[in-house]
Structures are given as structure tokens and as C-alpha cells.
C-alpha positions in Angstrom: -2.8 12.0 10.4 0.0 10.0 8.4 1.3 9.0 11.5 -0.3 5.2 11.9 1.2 4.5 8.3 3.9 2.5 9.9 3.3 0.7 13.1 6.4 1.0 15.7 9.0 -1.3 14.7 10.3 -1.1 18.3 7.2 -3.0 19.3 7.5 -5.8 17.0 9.7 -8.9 16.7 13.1 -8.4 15.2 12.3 -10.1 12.1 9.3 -8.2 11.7 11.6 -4.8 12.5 13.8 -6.3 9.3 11.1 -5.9 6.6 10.5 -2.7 7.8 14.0 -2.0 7.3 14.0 -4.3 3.7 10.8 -2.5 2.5 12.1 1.2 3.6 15.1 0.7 1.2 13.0 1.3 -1.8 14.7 -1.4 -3.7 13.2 -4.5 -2.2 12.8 -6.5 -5.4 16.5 -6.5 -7.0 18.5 -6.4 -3.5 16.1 -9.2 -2.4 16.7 -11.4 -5.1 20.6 -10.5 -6.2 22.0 -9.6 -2.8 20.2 -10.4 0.2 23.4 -9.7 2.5 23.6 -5.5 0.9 20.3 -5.0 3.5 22.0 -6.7 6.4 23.7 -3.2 7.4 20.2 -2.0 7.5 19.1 -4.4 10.3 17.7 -2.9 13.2 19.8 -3.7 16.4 19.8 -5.6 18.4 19.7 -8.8 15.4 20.6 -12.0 16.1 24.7 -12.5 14.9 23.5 -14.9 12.1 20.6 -12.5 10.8 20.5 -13.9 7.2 19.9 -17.2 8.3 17.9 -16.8 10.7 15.6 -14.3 9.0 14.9 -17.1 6.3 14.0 -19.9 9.1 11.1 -17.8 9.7 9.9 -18.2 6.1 9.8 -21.2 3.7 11.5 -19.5 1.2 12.0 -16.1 -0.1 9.3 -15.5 -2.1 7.1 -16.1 1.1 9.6 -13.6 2.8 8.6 -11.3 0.4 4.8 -11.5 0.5 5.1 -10.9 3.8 6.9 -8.0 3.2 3.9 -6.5 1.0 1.5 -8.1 3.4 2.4 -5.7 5.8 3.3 -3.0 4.1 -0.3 -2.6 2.7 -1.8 -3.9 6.2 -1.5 -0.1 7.5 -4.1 0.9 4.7 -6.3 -1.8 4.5 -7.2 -1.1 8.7 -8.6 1.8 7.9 -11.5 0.3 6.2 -12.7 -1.9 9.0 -15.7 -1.1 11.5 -19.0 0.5 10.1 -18.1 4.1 10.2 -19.4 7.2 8.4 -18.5 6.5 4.6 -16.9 10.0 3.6 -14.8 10.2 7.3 -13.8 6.5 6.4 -12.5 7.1 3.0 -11.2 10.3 3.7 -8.7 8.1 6.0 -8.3 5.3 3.7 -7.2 8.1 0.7 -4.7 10.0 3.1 -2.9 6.6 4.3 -3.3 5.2 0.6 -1.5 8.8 -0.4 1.0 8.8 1.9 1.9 5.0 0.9 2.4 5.2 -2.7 3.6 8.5 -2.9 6.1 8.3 -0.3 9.7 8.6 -1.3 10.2 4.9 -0.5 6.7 4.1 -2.5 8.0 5.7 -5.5 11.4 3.9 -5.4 9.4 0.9 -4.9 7.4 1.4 -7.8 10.1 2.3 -10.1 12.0 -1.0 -9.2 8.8 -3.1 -10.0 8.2 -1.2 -13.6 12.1 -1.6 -14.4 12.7 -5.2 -12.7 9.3 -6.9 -13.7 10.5 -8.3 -17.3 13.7 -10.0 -15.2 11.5 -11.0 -12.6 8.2 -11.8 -13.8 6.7 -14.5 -11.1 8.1 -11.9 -8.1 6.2 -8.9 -9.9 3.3 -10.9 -10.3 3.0 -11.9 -6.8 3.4 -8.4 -5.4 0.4 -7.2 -7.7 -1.8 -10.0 -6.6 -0.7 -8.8 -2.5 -0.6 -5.2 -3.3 -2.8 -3.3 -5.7 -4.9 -6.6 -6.3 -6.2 -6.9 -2.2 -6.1 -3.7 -1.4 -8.5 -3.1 -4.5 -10.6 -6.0 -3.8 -10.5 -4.8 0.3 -11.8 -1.1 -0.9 -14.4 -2.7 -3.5 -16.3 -5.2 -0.3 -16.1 -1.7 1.6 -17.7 0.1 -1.0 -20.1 -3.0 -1.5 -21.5 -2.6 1.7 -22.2 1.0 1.8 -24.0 0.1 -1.4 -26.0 -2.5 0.2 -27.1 -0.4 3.0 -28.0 2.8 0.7 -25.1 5.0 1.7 -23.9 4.4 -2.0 -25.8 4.3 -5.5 -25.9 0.7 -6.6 -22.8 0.1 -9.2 -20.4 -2.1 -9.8 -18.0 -2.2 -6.5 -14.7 -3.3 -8.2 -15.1 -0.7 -10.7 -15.8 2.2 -8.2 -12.6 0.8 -6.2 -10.6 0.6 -9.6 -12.1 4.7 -10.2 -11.5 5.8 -6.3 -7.3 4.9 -6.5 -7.0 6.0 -9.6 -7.8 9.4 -8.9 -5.9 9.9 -5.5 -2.9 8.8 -7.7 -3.0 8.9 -11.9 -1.4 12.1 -12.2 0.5 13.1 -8.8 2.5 9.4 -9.5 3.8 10.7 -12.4 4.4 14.2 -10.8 7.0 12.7 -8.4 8.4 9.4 -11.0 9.0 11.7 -13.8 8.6 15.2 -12.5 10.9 14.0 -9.4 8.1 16.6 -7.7 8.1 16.3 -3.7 5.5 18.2 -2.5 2.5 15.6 -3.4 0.6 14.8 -0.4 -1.8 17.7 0.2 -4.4 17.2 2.1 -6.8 19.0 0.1 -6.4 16.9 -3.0 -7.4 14.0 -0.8 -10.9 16.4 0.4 -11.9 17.0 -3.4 -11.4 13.6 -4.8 -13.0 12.0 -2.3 -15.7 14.0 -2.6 -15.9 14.1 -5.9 -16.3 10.3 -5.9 -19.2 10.9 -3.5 -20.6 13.0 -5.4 -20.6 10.6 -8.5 -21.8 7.5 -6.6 -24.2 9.2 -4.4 -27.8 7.6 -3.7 -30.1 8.1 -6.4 -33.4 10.0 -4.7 -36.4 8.5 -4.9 -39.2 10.3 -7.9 
């Protein structure tokens, strides 16, 4: 099921293929910013001779280079909320890919970076929270509006059930594999009870 987390990079253009490669590092934020040229081993090939350069031609600068590098990191997850399916078999999806995102190896490096690097780099860690946790809440709160709208869901406040939902697929398991250094995390059943326990707690109220 993880498998659609990361679309093919061999499908996609080369400088596309070189945020996947900047993003896998797990240290996107301080390489980015202090040495660009450390990730240019980790180019896929072919790359153009002058891959520096002409990797920043494609962006106005590198804090757009960056956003795009969250943009579509997070793009995998979000595309599991679209279409009208069945809410449960929907967020059942959403939860695994969401899982499988942040508590990744890479997603865990990547966090850690952010925590450690955000007081030297305050403007960079604000912009990833507004293009990661910040959409992808706001994305899961309109899905979870609808269902509301159309009964599936007991009326609440959608941005707080969003908040609630990603909370409990990560809270403690985050700190399991950041401080525990624990790798066995993503277990599909943990996904099965949380989300329905959330279903259970917003589920429609019956009619008296």
C-alpha cells in the first residue's frame, strides 16, 4: 500500500528527480542553505554538467526551490483525499501514506533538522510549516468538512478534528523513533484502530 508514496522519479523531469534526491537526504534544510554543492553527488544521472546552476534557473530563488521541495513531498498524501469515496476506506489511505511520510527514516531526519535548525533559520522553518503540516491540515479539515456537510460525520469543528486525526497517527510513535531511535513504527493495525477510533468519536449523532 506504501508504494504510491513516492511517484517514479524516472518519469519525471531531471530537476524534479533532484528534489527527490535533495528531500531523500533527510537534511534538506542546513545542506540547502550552507552547502548546496554537498547534494550534487546525489543527483540522479543523467544531470546536466552545470546542475547547480541550472537547477536554480528553474526557480526564482532558493526559497522557492525549497517550497517546491515540500510541495511535493506532501503532494503524495494530499491525493489521497480527492474524489468522493467511502470516508473510513478514504482515511484509512490518507493515515497509511501520512504514516509512512513522517515516520519514514528520511521523515524523522527531516524533522529533527527542522526542530534543531529552526532558531538559525527561522523564515525557512516558517515557510515549510505553512507548505507542510499547515496545508496538509487545512487539505484533511475541507475533506472532513464535506463528509460533515453530507451527514457521513457529526457536525464539529473541521480544523479541529483534522488537528485531533494527525495527532493520533503520530504523538507518540514520533517520539518512539526521534528519541527511542525505534524502527518498527508503521503497523498497519495502529493505522485500523485510530482511524476508527476517530470514527467512532465523530460519528453521526442518531436522530431521538
Amino acid at each position: 500500500m506504501h508504494g504510491f508514496l513516492m511517484p517514479s522519479a524516472f518519469s519525471a523531469p531531471w530537476h524534479i528527480q533532484t528534489l527527490h534526491a535533495v528531500w531523500r537526504t533527510g537534511r534538506l534544510p542546513s545542506l540547502f542553505f550552507e552547502c548546496p554543492i554537498c547534494l550534487l553527488p546525489r543527483l540522479p544521472r543523467p544531470a546536466p554538467a552545470n546542475a547547480r546552476q541550472t537547477l536554480y534557473n528553474y526557480f526564482h530563488s532558493k526559497d522557492e526551490l525549497f517550497g517546491e521541495a515540500v510541495r511535493h513531498s506532501i503532494q503524495s498524501v494530499l491525493v489521497t483525499l480527492d474524489g468522493d469515496g467511502d470516508v473510513r476506506a478514504t482515511l484509512l489511505v490518507f493515515s497509511d501514506a501520512y504514516r509512512a511520510r513522517l515516520l519514514s527514516p528520511e521523515g524523522l531526519a527531516i524533522f529533527r533538522t527542522m526542530v534543531a535548525e529552526a532558531p538559525r533559520f527561522p523564515e525557512l522553518a516558517k515557510q515549510f510549516f505553512r507548505q507542510g503540516p499547515h496545508i496538509t491540515r487545512k487539505r484533511l479539515a475541507r475533506f472532513l468538512a464535506h463528509a460533515m456537510e453530507a451527514g457521513q460525520l457529526r457536525q464539529a469543528d473541521p480544523d479541529f478534528a483534522a488537528e485531533m486525526l494527525t495527532a493520533m497517527l503520530l504523538d507518540l510513535d514520533r517520539l518512539r523513533g526521534l528519541i527511542n531511535l525505534q524502527t518498527d513504527l508503521l503497523k498497519p493495525s495502529k493505522t485500523t484502530q485510530v482511524v476508527d477510533c476517530f470514527l467512532r468519536a465523530f460519528a453521526p449523532e442518531k436522530d431521538t
